[in-house]
C-alpha positions as a printed NumPy array, in Angstrom:
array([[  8.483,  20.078, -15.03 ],
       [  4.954,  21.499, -15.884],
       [  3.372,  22.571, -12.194],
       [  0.303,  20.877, -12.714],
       [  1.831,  17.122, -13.393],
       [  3.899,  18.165,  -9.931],
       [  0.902,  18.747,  -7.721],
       [ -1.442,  15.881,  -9.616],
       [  1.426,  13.459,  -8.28 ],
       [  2.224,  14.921,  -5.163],
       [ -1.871,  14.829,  -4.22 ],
       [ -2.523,  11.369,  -6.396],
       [  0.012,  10.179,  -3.837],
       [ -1.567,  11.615,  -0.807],
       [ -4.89 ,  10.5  ,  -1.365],
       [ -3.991,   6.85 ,  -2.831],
       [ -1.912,   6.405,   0.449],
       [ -5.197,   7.593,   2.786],
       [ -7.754,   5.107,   1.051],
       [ -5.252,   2.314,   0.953],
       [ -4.417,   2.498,   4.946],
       [ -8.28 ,   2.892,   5.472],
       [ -8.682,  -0.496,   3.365],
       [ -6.093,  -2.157,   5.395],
       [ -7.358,  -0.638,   9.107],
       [-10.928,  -1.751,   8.036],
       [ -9.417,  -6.07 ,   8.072],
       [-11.937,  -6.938,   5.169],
       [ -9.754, -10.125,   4.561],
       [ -6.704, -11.016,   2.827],
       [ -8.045, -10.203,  -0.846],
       [ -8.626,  -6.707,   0.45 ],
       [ -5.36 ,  -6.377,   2.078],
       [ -3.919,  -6.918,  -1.336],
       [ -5.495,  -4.35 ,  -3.229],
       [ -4.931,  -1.958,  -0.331],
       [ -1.142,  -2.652,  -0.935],
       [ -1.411,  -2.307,  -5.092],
       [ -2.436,   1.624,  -3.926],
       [  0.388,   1.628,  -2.02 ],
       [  2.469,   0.888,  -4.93 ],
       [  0.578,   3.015,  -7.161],
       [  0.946,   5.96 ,  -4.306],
       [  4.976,   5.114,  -3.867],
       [  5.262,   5.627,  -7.367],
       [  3.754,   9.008,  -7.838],
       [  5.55 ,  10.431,  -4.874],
       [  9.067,   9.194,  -6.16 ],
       [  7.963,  10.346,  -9.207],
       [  7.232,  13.887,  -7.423],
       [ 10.22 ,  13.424,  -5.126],
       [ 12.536,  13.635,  -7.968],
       [ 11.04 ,  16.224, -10.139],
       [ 10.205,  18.837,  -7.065],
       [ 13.197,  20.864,  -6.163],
       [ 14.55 ,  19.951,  -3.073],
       [ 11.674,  16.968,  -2.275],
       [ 14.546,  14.274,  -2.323],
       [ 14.076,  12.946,   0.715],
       [ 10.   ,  11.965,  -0.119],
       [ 11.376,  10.118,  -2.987],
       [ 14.138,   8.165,  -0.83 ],
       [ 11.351,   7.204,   1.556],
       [  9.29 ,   5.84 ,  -1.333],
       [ 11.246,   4.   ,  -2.69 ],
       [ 11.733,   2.541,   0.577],
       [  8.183,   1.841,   0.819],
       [  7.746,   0.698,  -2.466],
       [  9.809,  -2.446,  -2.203],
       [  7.953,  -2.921,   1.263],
       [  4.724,  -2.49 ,  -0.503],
       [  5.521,  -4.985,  -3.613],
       [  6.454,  -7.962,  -0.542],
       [  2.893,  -7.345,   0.484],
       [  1.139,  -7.166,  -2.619],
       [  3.169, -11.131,  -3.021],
       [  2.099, -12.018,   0.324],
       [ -1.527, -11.152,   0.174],
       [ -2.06 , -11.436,  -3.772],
       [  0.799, -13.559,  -6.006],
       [  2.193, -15.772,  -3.368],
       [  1.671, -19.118,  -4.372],
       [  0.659, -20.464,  -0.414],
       [ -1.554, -17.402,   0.201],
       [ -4.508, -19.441,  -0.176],
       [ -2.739, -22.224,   2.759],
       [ -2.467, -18.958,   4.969],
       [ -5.756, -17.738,   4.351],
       [ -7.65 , -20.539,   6.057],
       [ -5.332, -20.396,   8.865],
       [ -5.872, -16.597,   9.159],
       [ -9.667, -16.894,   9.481],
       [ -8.915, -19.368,  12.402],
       [ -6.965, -16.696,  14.11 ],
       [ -9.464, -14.452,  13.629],
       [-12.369, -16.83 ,  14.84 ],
       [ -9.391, -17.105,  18.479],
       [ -9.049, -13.397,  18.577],
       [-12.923, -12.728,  18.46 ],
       [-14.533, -11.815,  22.186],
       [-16.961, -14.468,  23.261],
       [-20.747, -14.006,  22.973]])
């Protein structure tokens, strides 16, 4: 495999990874929680993709695609699932409870 594909994944996947967990540590809502988990996915599949083409890299690829089904449950939860929007309200209630008072 061409050297330069190699590293584009293996990096694509580091970075993609670091701005999606920065999304999800900021808690910008739901909606942002989502998108945080399609980089995930899109960071999962670069590395399995690198994983499998870099000699001896197996394991990165195992964990991956680990992560990727783990990563596809949230992007249902906090984007497809049909009952997202019934958890949302109740989320922003738990976040109002959780807040320190003035």
């Amino acid at each position: 495999m061409n050297e330069t594909v190699l590293t584009a994944l293996q990096y694509y996947g580091a970075v993609a990874a670091t701005i999606a967990a920065l999304l999800v540590s900021l808690d910008l809502g739901r909606k942002w929680t989502g998108y945080a988990m399609v980089i995930f996915v899109t960071s999962s599949l670069a590395l399995i993709a690198w994983g499998f083409l870099q000699p001896e890299s197996e394991g990165i690829g195992m964990q991956n695609a680990v992560l990727l089904v783990i990563n596809g449950v949230g992007v249902w939860r906090y984007l497809l699932s049909p009952h997202r929007k019934d958890m949302s309200s109740s989320g922003a209630n738990d976040a109002k409870e959780r807040a320190p008072a003035a």
